[in-house]
C-alpha positions as CSV (number, residue, x, y, z in Angstrom):
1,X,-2.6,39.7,-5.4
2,X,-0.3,38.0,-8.3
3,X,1.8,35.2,-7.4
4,X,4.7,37.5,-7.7
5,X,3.7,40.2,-5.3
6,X,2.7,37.5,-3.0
7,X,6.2,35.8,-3.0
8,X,7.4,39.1,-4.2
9,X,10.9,38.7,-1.5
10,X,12.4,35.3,-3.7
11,X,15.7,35.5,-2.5
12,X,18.7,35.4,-6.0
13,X,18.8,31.5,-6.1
14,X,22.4,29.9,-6.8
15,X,23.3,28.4,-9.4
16,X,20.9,25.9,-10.8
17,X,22.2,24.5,-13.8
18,X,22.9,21.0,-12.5
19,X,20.0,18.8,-13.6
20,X,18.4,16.4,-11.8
21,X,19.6,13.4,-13.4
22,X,22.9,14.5,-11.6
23,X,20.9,13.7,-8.6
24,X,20.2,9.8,-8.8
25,X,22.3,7.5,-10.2
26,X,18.8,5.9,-11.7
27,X,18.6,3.5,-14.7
28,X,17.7,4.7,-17.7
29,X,13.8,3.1,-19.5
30,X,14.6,1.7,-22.6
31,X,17.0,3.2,-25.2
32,X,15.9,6.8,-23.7
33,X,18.8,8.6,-22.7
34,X,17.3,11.6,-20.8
35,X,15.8,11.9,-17.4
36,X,11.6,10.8,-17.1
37,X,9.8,14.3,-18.4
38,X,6.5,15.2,-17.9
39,X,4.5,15.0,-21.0
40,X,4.4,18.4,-23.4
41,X,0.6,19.2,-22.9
42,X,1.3,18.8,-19.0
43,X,4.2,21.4,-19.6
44,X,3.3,24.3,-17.5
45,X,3.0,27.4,-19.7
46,X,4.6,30.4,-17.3
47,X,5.4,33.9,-17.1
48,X,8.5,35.8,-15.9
49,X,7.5,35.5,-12.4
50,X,6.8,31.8,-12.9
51,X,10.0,31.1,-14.6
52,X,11.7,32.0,-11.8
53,X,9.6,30.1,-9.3
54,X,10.4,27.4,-11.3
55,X,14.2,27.7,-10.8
56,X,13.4,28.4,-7.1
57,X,11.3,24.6,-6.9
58,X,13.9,22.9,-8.5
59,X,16.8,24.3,-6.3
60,X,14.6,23.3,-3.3
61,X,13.6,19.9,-4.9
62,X,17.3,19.3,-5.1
63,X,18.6,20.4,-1.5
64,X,15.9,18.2,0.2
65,X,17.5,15.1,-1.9
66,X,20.5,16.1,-0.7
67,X,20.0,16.8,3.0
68,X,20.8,14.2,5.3
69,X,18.5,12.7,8.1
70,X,20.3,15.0,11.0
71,X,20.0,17.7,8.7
72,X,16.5,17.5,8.6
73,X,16.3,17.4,12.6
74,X,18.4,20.4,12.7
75,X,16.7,22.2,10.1
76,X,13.0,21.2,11.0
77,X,12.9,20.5,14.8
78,X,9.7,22.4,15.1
79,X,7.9,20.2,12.7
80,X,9.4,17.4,14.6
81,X,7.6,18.3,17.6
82,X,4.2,19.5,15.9
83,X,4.0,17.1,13.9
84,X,4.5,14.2,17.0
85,X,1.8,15.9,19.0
86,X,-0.8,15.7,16.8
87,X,-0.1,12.1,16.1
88,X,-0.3,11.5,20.0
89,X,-4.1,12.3,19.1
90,X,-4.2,8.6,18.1
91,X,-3.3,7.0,21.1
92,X,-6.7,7.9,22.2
93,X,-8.3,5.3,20.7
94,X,-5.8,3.1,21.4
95,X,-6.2,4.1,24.7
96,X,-10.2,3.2,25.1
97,X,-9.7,0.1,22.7
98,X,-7.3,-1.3,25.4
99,X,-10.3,-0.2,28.0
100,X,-13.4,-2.2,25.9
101,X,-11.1,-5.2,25.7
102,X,-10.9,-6.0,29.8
103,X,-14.0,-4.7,31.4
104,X,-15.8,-7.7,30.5
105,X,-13.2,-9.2,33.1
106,X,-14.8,-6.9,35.9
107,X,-17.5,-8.2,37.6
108,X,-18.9,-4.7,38.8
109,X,-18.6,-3.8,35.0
110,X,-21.1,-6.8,34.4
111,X,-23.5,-6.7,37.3
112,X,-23.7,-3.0,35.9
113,X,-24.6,-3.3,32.6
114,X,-24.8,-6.9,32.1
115,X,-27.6,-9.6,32.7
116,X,-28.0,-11.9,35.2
117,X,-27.1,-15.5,34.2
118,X,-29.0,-18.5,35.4
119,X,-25.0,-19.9,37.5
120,X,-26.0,-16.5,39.0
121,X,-23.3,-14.8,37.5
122,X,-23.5,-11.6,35.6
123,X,-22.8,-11.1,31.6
124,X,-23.4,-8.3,28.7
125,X,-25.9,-9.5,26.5
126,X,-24.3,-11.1,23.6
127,X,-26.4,-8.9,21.1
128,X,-24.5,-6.1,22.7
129,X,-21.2,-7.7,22.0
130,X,-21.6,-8.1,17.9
131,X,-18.8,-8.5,16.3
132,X,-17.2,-9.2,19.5
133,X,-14.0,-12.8,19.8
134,X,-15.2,-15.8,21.8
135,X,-15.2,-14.9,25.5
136,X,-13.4,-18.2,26.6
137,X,-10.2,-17.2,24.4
138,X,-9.5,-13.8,26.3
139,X,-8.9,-12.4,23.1
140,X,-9.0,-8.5,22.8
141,X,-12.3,-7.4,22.0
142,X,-12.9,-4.0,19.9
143,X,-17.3,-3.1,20.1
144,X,-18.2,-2.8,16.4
145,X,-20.2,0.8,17.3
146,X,-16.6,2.2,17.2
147,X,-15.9,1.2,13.8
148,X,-19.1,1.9,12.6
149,X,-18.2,5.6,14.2
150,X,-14.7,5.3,12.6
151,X,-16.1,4.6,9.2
152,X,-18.6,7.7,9.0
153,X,-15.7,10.0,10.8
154,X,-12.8,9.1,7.7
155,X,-15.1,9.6,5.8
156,X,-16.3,13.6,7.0
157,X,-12.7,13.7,7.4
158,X,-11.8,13.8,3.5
159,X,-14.2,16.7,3.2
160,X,-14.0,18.6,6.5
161,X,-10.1,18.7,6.8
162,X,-9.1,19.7,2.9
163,X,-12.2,22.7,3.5
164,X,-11.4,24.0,6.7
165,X,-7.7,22.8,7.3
166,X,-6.0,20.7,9.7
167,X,-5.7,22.4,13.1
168,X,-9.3,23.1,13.2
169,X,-11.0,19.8,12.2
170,X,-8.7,18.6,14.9
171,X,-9.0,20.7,17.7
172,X,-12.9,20.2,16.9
173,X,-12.4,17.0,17.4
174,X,-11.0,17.5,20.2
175,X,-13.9,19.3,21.8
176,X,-16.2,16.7,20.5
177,X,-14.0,13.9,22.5
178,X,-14.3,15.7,26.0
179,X,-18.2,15.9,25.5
180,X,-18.8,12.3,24.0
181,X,-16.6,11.2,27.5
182,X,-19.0,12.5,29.7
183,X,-21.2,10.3,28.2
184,X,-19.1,7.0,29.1
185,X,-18.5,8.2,32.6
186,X,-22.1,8.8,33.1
187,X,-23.4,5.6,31.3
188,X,-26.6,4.1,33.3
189,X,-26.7,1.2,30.7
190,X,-25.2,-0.5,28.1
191,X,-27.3,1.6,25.0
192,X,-25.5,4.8,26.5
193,X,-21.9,2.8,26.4
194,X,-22.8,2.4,22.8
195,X,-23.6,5.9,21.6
196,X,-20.5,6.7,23.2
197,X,-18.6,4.1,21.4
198,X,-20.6,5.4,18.0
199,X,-19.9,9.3,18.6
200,X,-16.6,9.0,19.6
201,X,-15.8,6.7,17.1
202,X,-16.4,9.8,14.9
203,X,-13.3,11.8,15.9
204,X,-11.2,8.6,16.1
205,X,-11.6,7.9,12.5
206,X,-10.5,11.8,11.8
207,X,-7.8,11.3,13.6
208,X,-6.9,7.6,12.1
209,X,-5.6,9.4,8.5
210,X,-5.5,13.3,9.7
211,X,-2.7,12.6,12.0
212,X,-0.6,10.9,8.8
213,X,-1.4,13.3,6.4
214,X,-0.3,15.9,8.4
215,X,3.0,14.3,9.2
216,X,4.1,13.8,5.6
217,X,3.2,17.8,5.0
218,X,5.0,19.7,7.7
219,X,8.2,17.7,7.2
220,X,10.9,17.3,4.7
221,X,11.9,14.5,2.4
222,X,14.2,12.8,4.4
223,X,11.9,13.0,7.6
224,X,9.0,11.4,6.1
225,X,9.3,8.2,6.6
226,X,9.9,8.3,10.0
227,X,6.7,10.7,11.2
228,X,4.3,9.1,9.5
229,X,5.6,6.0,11.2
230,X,5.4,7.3,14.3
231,X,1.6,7.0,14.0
232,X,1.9,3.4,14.9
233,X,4.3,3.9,18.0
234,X,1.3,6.0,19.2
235,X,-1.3,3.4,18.7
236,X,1.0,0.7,21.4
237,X,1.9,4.0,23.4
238,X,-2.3,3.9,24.1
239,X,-2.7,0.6,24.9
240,X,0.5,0.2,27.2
241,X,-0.8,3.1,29.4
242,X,-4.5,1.8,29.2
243,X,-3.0,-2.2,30.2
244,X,-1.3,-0.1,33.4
245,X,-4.3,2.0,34.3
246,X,-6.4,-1.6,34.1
247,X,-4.1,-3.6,35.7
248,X,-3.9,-0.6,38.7
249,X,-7.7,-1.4,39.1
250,X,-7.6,-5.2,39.5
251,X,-8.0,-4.5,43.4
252,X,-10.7,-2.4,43.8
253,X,-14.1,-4.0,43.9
254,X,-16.7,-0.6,43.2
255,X,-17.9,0.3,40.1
256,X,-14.6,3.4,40.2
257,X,-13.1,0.4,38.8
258,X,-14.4,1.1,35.6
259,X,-15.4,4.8,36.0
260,X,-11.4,6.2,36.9
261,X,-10.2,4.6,33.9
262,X,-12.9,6.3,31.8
263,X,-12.2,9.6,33.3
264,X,-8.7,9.4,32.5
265,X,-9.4,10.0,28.7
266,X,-9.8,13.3,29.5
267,X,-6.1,13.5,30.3
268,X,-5.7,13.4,26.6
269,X,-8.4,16.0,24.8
270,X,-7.3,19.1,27.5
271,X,-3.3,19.8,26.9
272,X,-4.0,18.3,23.3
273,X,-6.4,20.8,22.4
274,X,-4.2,23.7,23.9
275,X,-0.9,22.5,22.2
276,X,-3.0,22.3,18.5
277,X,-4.1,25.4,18.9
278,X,-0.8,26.5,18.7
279,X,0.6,24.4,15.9
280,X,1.0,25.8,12.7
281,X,-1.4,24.5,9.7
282,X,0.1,22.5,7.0
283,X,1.5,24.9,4.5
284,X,0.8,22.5,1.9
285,X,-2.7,23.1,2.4
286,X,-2.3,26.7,2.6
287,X,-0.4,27.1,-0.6
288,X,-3.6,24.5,-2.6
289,X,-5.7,27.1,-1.3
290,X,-3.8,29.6,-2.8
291,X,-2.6,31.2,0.3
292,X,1.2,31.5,-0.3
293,X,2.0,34.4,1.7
294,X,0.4,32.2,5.0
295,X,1.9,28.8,3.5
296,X,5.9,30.6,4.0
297,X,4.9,31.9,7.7
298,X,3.9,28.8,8.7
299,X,6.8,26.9,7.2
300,X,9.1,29.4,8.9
301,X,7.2,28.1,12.4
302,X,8.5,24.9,11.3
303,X,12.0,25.5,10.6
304,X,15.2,26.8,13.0
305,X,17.0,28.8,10.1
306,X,19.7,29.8,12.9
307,X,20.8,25.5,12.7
308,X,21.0,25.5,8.6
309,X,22.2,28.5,6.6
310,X,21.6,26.9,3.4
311,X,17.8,27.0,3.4
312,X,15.2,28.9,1.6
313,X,11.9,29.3,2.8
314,X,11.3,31.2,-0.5
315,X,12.4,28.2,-2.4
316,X,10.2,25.6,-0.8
317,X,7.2,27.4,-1.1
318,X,7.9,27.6,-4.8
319,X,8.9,23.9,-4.6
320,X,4.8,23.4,-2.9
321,X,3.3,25.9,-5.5
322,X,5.1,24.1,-8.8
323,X,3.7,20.6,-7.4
324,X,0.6,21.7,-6.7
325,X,0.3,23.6,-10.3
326,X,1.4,20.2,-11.8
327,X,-1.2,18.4,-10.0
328,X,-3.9,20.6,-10.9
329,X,-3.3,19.7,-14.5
330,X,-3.3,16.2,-14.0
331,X,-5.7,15.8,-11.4
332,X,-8.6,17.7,-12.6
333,X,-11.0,17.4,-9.9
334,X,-10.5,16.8,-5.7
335,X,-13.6,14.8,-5.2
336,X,-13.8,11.3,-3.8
337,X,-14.9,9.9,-7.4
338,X,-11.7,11.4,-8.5
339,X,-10.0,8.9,-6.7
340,X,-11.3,6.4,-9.0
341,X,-10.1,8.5,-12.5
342,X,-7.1,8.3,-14.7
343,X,-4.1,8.2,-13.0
344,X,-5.5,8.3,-9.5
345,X,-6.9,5.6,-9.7
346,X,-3.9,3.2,-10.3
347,X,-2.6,5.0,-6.7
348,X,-6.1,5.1,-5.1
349,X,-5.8,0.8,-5.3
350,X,-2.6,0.3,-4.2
351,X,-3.2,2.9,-1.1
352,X,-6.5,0.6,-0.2
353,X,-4.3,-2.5,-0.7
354,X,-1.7,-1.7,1.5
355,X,-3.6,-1.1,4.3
356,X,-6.4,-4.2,4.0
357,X,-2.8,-6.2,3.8
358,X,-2.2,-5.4,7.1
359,X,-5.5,-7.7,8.2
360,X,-5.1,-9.7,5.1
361,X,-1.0,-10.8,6.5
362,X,-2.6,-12.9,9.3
363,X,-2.7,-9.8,12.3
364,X,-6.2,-11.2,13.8
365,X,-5.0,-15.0,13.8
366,X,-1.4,-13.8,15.4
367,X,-3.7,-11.9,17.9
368,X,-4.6,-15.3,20.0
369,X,-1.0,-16.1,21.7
370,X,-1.9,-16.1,24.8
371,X,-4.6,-18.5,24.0
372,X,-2.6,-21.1,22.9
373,X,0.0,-19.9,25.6
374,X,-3.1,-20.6,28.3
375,X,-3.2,-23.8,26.6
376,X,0.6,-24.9,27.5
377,X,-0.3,-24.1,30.9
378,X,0.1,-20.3,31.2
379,X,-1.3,-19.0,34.4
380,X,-4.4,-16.5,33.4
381,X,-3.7,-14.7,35.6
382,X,-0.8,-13.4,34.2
383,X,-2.6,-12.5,30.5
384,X,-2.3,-8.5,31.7
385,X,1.7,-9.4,31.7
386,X,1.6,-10.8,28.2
387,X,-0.7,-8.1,26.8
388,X,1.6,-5.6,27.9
389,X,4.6,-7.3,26.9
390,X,2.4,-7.1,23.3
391,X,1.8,-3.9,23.4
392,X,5.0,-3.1,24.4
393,X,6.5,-5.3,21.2
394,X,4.4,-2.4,19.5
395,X,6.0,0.2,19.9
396,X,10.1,-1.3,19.7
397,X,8.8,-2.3,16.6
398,X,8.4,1.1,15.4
399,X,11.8,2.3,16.2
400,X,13.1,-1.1,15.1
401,X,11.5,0.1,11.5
402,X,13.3,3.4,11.7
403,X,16.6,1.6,12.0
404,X,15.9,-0.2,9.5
405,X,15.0,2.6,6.9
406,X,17.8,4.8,8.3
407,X,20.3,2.1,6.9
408,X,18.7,3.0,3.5
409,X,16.1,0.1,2.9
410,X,13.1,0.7,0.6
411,X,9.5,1.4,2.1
412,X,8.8,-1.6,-0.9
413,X,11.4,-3.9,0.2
414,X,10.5,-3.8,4.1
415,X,6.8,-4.4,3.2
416,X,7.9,-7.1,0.9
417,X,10.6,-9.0,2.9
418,X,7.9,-8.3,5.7
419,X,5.2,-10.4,3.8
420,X,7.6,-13.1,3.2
421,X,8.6,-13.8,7.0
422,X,5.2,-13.3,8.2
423,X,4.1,-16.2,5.6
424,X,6.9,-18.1,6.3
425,X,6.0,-18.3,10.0
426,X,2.3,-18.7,9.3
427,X,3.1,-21.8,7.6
428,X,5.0,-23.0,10.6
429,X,2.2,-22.6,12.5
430,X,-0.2,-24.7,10.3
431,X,2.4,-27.7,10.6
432,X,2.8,-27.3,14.4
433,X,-0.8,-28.6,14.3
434,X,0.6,-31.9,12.8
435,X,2.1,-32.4,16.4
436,X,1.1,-35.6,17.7
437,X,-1.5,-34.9,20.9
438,X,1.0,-36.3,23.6
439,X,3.2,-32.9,22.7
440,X,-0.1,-30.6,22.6
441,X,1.9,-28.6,25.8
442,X,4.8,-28.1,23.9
443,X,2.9,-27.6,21.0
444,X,1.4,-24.9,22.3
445,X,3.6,-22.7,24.1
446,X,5.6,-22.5,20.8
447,X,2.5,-21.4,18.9
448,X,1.9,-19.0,21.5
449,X,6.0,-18.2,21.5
450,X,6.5,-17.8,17.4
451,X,3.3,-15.5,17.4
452,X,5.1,-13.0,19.7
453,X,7.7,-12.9,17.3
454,X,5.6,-12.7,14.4
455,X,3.9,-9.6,16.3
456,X,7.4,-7.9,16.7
457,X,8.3,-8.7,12.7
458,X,4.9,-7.6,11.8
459,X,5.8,-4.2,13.4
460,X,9.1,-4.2,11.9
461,X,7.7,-4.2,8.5
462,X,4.4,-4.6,7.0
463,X,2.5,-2.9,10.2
464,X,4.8,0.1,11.2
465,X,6.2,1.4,6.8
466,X,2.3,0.8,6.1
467,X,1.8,4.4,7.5
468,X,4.9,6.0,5.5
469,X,3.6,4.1,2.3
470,X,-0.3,5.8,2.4
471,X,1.2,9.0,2.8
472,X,3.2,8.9,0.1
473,X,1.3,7.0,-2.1
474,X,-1.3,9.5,-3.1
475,X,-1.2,12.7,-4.6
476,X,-1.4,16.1,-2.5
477,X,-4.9,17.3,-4.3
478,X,-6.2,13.7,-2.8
479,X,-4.5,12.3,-0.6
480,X,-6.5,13.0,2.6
481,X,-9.2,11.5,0.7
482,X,-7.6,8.4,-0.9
483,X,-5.7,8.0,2.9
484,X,-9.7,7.9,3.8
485,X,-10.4,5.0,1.3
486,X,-7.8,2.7,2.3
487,X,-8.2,3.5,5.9
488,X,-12.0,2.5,5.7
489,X,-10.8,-0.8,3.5
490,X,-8.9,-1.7,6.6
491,X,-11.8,-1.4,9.0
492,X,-14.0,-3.8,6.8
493,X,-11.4,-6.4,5.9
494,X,-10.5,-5.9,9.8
495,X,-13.8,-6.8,10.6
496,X,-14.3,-9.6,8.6
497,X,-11.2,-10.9,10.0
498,X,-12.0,-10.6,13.7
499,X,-15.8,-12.4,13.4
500,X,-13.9,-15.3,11.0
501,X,-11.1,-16.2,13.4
502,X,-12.3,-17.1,16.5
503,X,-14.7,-19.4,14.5
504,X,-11.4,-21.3,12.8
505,X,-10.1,-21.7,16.8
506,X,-13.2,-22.1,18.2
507,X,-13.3,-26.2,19.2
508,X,-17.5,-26.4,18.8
509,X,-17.4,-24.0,15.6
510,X,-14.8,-25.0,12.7
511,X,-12.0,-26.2,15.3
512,X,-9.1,-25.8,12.8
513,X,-6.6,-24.7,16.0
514,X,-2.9,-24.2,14.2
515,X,-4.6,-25.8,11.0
516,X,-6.2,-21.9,10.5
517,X,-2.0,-21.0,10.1
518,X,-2.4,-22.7,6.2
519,X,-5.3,-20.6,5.3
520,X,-3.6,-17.3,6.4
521,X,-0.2,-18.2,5.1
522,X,-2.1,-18.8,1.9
523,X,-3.6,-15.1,2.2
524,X,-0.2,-13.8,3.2
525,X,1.4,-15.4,-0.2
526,X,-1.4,-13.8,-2.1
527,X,-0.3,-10.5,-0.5
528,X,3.2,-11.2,-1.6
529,X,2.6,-11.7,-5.6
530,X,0.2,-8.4,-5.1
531,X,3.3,-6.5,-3.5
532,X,5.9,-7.4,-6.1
533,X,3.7,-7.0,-8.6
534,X,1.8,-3.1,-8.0
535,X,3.6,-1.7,-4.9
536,X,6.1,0.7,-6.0
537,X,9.5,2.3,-4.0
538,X,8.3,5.9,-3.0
539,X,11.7,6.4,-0.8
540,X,14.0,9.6,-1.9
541,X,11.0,10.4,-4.3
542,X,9.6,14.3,-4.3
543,X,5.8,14.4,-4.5
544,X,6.2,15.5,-7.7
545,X,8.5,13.0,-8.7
546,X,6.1,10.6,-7.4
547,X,3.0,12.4,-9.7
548,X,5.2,11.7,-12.9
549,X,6.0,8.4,-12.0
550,X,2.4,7.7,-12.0
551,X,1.5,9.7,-14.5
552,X,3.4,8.2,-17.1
553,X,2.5,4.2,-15.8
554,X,5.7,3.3,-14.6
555,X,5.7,-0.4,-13.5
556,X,6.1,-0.6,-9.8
557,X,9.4,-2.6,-10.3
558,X,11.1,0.1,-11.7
559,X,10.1,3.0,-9.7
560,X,13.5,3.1,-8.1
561,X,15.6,2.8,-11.0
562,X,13.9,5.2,-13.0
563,X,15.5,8.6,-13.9
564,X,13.4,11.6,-13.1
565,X,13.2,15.6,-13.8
566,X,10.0,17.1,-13.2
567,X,11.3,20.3,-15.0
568,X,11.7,20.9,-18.2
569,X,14.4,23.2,-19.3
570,X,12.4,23.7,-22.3
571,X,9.5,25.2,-21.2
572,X,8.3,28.3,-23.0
573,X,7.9,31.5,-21.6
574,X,4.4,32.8,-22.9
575,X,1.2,34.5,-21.3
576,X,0.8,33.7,-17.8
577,X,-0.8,30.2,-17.5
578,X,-4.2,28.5,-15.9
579,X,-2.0,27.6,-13.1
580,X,-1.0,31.0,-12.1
581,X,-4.5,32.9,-12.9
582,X,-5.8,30.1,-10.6
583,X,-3.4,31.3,-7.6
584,X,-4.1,34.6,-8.6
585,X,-7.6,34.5,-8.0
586,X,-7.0,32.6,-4.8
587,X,-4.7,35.2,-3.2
588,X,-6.9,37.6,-4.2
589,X,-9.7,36.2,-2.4
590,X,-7.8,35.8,0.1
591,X,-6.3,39.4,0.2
592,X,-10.3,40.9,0.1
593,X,-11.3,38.4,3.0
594,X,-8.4,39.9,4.9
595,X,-9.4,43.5,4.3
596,X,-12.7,42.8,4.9
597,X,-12.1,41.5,8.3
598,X,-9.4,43.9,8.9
599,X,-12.0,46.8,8.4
């Protein structure tokens, strides 16, 4: 089936004459006084039918720069909705993180699968908590077997989800989560609580960059930002209903303390798994696998063409094929060593960078404020208040961040401006441990004070736009796999981070207290030169725009002031091109698997 006959319905497109320098009002590079081109041996050599898909792309490129945020709603409410449910498979593990962090505070939980103590108390075995904060600060406490889950999981996830699409590897997932809770709720000793921890630490770490990826793919331009974000809200959305659900069982003294909260995670895998199965698959990975005819039924699921009579499904799809074609040429293989070659590997670094940042900005070390509020005199017993109120800082954050980019501020200049508070009020921290000891109350409860606000700037910026920025970021051909990399860069730095800390506050380890504010202000301010430096402005940008960006190494300062057309008016018409044979021979495939199947 030829690209044609697959799209063979292209509506007449309007007038497309207007070029897209008419579209920013971008700074020119140098003495050049034409928009950013592609260079001429990555022109794409096209027939008739791909001529006019090209006019089709460019007419879509240029309605989604000029369709306005409530446009989008209108236009993709669908997507909206999709796209939020699957994300909602993240606050899962938010969910049973929340859980692992207070059972040590149950004493059935410990007579259960603890030890006995010689004070004739009960305790898990240290060797079973590796990786695990200092007890005595009542810090939240993640078991490593999770991560070590998570990290094989993204991993099978860059392969499993670009073979066999989206809906599937998650709804597998899915299935695998309501076995692997069995095994929690049925646990007989702590070795069982770990396999759980490792095998559903699996799914999690599918879910961890699946749920982004998918986000960025089902919606338009000026959507983006926003449901890739929403990835965080889900994370606090998690642990707000697990700090409830733990909070509910403070009274009861059986071991259905424990057990009802593990048995609520199936409450998330059962309506999940019907609602996915229902969802439409990305048609972004339909159209790299060459099935265009499926990629425009599936963007039609996404769409209400009844609220916007100025779109073209016909157009988009063109819009997804041209990219792709452009990618193809420039990105020559979809492996994960392809993430480290030519171009990619300039975007493959800054992806990683931006999310080990996020450990990297001080997150573990602003993690302690109820410590140091315990320390002023806080009741403990009121550390489930202040957890929630955390949690619960969370998620305003996130809609605090999508007020903030719907006033027009750059993904760049919110991680950026981000850095610089959050090291700003690091280093306030650091000199609060100059305090004199006769003000150590006072000095405390405003540690314990500024780190709640540094939790609800953290989320503003650097910890909600993170998401929007790895989505973006990365090419289509790779991006589920370069998501992947920086994803599993986040795990180790976070790991490093969480054993490290607790010794800087520990008083018989390092004892640094407030002192450990200098050493991750001075990370922070690190992070800062890195941002200005290699992060680039991806807001307003086309993926495709974004691919010639890259591919022709322009610095990440002026990524927002550079003029870009990714067609060229001057592209010959000659034999039909690698790029359209290669569609060719993927809808052809695809046509015979049909048939066969049909007969």
């Amino acid at each position: 089936m030829a690209l044609s006959s697959a799209s063979d319905d292209l509506a007449a497109q309007s007038d497309t004459d207007n070029t897209m320098g008419n579209i920013h009002n971008h700074d020119h590079i140098g003495d050049n006084e034409k928009p950013l081109h592609f260079p001429e041996e990555d022109h794409l050599k096209v027939s008739t039918s791909m001529e006019q898909m090209i006019k089709d792309a460019k007419a879509s490129t240029e309605k989604e720069h000029n369709m306005s945020l409530l446009q989008g709603i209108r236009l993709y409410p669908k997507a909206i909705g999709w796209s939020l449910l699957i994300s909602t498979c993240i606050a899962m593990e938010g969910y049973d993180v929340c859980l692992l962090s207070n059972f040590y505070a149950f004493p059935q939980f410990n007579e259960k699968y603890g030890e006995l103590l010689p004070d004739g108390t009960w305790q898990v075995p240290a060797k079973w908590q590796a990786g695990l904060s200092n007890l005595e600060f009542n810090h939240s406490r993640v078991k490593q077997g999770a991560n070590v889950g998570e990290i094989i999981g993204l991993f099978i996830n860059g392969w499993v989800s670009e073979k066999f699409g989206y809906r599937y590897t998650v709804m597998t997932c899915l299935s695998l989560i309501i076995a692997f809770t069995a095994i929690f709720f049925t646990a007989q000793d702590v070795i069982a609580l770990e396999v759980a921890e490792v095998l559903c630490g699996i799914p999690w770490g599918v879910f961890q960059t699946l749920t982004i990826t998918y986000a960025s793919e089902v919606c338009p331009l000026g959507l983006r930002g926003y449901l890739t974000t929403y990835v965080n809200f889900c994370w606090g959305l998690g642990q707000v209903i697990g700090i409830g659900v733990i909070k509910s069982m403070l009274p009861r003294t059986d071991e259905w303390a424990y057990k009802i909260p593990y048995s609520l995670q199936w409450m998330w895998p059962v309506p999940l798994l019907v609602g996915i199965a229902l969802a439409p698959e990305s048609p972004w990975w339909l159209v790299r696998k060459g099935r265009v005819a499926e990629a425009k039924k599936s963007l039609l699921r996404l769409t209400s063409l009844n609220k916007e009579t100025n779109f073209d499904a016909d157009e988009t799809i063109a819009m997804m094929v041209h990219t792709t074609a452009i990618e193809e040429k420039i990105t020559k293989g979809a492996s994960y060593m392809d993430c480290f070659r030519g171009v990619d590997r300039r975007r493959t670094e800054i992806v990683c960078m931006v999310w080990a940042m996020q450990n990297l900005s001080g997150n573990s070390f602003s993690g302690y404020s109820t410590y140091f509020l315990q320390q002023a005199g806080l009741p403990t017993s009121t550390s489930y208040d202040f957890a929630l109120g955390q949690y619960g800082i969370n998620m305003a954050g996130v809609f605090g961040a999508w007020f903030l980019m719907s006033l027009g501020i750059g993904r760049r200049s919110l991680y950026l401006y981000g850095l610089c508070i959050l090291c700003s009020m690091l280093f306030i921290l650091g000199f609060l441990g100059l305090v004199p000891a006769a003000h150590k109350t006072e000095a405390s409860l405003a540690t314990g004070s500024i780190m709640l606000v540094w939790a609800l700037a953290y989320q503003l910026t650097v910890g909600t736009v993170c998401y929007s920025l790895v989505s973006e970021l990365s090419t289509r051909r790779l991006q589920i796999k370069t998501v992947v990399l920086g994803r599993n860069l986040y795990n180790i730095v976070g790991i490093v981070c969480s054993v490290i800390t607790p010794y800087m506050l520990n008083p018989g380890a390092w004892n640094w207290k407030n002192y450990a504010g200098f050493f991750w202000g001075g990370i922070c301010f690190l992070c800062i030169i890195y941002t200005y430096f290699r992060l680039p402005e991806p807001q307003g940008r086309s993926f495709a725009e974004l691919d010639l960006l890259f591919e022709r190494g322009i610095s990440a300062r002026k990524f927002a002031t550079t003029k870009v057309d990714v067609f060229d008016d001057d592209v010959s018409v000659e034999s039909t091109s690698a790029a359209v044979k290669n569609y060719d021979e993927k809808n052809a495939a695809g046509a015979r698997a049909q048939d066969i199947g049909a007969s």
